[in-house]
N, C-alpha and C positions, 0 to 999 in steps of 0.2 A: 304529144307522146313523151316527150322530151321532161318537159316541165311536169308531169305525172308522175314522172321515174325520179325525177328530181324530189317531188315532194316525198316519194312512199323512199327514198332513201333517208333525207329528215325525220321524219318518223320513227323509220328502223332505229337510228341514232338517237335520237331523242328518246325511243322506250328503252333500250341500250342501258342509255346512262340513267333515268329511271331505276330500271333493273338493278345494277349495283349500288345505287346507291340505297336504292332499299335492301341490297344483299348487305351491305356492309353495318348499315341501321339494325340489322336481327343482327351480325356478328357481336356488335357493340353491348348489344342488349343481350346476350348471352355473355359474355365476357365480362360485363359489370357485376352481376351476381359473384363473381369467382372475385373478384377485384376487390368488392367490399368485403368478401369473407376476408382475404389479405389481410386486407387492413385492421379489420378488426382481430385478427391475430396478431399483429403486432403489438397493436392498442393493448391487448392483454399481456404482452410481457413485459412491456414499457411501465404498464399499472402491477405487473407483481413485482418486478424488479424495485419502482419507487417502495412499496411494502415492506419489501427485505431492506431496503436502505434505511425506513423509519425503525423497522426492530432490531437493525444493526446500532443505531444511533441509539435508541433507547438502553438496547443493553450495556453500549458503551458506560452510559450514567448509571445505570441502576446494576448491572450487576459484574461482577467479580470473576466469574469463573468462563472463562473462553474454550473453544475447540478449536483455536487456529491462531497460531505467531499474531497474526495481521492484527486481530479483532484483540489477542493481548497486548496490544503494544497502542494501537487506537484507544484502548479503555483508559491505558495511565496516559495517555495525553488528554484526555476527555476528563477524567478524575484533577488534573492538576489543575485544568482550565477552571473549576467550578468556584474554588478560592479566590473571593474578588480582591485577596490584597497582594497578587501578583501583578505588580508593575510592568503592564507589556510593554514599556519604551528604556526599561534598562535592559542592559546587555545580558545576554543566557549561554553558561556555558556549559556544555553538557559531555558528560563523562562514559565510558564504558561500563557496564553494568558489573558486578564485581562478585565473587562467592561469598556467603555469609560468614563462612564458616574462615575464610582467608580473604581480607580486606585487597589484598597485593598481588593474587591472582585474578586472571579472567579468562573467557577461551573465547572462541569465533560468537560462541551464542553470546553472549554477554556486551561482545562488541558490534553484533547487528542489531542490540535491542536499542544500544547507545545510538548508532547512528540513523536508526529508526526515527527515533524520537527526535533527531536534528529534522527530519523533513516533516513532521509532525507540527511540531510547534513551529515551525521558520512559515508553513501554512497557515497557523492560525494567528499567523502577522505577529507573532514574538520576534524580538530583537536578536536572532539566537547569531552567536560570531562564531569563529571558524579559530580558534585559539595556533592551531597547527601547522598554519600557513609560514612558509619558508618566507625570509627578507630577501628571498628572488627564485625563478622560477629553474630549475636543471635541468637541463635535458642531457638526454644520452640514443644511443641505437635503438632503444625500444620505445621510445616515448619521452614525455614531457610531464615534467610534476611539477607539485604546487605544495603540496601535504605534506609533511613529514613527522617523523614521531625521534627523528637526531636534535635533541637538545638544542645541537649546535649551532641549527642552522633554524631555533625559530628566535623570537622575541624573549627576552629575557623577563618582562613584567607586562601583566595583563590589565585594566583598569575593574573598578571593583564592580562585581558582578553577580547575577544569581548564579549557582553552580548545580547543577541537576545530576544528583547522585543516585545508583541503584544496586542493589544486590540481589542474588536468585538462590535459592535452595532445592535444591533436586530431592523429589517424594515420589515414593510410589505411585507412578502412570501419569504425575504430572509437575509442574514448576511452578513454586511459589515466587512471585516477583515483589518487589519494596520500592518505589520510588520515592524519593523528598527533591523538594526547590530548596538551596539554604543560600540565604544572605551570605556574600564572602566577609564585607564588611562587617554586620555583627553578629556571627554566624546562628541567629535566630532562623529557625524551620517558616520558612513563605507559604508551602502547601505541600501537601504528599499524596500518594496515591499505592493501591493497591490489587492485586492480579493475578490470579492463576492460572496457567496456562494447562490445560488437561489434554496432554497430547496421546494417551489412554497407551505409552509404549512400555510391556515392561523393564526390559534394558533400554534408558535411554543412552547409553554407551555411542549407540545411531548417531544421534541429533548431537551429543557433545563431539564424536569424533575420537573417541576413547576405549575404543573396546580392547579386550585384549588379544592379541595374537595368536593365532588358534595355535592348540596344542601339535608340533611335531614329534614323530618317532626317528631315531638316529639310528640308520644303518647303517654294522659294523660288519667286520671280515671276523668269523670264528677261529 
């Protein structure tokens, strides 16, 4: 009797674990359908993403006219690389980007385009130096600097270098950009590049940081 109850317990146990593990086998098999769809949605934006990156890259070469900072400032890095008498083991100094129309002014835009292009080409393994660097580091209560733009306090001579100069001209809904490499030593053009930025704004007052002061009314005691 004993040993009867014994066995038909074995059994229960045995179909038991049976049971789920066939329950779990259908759970699998339903849940893999969902699994591979996943994945195959990902696979697809992995594969449109590389695409945008191919027409991104293309367009950098081939064309001129952008709808985005980024894609302006990647084209003149892309445009200047194509010149193969650019020496990438000499030093690259690279400048703020400047108004055409005034060599000696520039504003915030002109100096993000400049240091744009520091991380641009410092990528595509250019030599690019850091001319601004203080002959020691200051610190104060707020932090720790390196950079400076006090005459004083950097190097007085810089050894001879490509010098990457640019100017922007502000047009209608968008910015024309100029970029040159020039030899410091014989100041021969290395390569240049060219870019428009179509930001489609009509005041771009916005983006320079320029607008003018809305008009007030002065109230007076009659």
């Amino acid at each position: 009797m004993i040993k009867t109850i014994k066995q038909s317990c074995i059994a229960v146990l045995v179909s038991t674990f049976l049971l789920s593990n066939t329950f779990a086998a259908e759970q699998k098999m339903e849940q893999e359908p969902t699994v591979n769809k996943d994945i195959q949605n990902e696979m697809l934006k992995v594969n449109r993403a590389k695409k945008r990156m191919e027409v991104s890259n293309d367009m950098s070469t081939s064309v001129t006219r952008q709808i985005s900072l980024e894609q302006t400032i990647t084209s003149l890095a892309t445009q200047m690389m194509q010149n193969k008498k650019f020496n990438t083991f000499k030093p690259v100094l690279i400048t703020s980007f400047v108004r055409l129309d005034n060599f000696k002014k520039t504003t915030e835009f002109g100096r993000i385009i400049g240091e744009s292009l520091i991380n641009e080409l410092s990528n595509r393994n250019f030599n690019v130096i850091e001319f601004r660097g203080q002959l020691a580091v200051s610190i104060n209560e707020q932090g720790e600097y390196y950079i400076s733009r006090n005459i004083k306090k950097l190097k007085n001579k810089i050894e001879n270098t490509y010098v990457v100069v640019g100017t922007y001209s502000r047009q209608f809904e968008k910015i024309m950009l100029n970029a040159r490499v020039i030899d410091n030593e014989s100041g021969r053009i290395i390569t240049s590049a060219r870019a428009t930025y179509l930001h489609g704004l009509r005041n771009d007052c916005v983006l320079f940081k320029d607008c003018k002061p809305p008009r007030t009314i002065s109230i007076v005691k009659e």
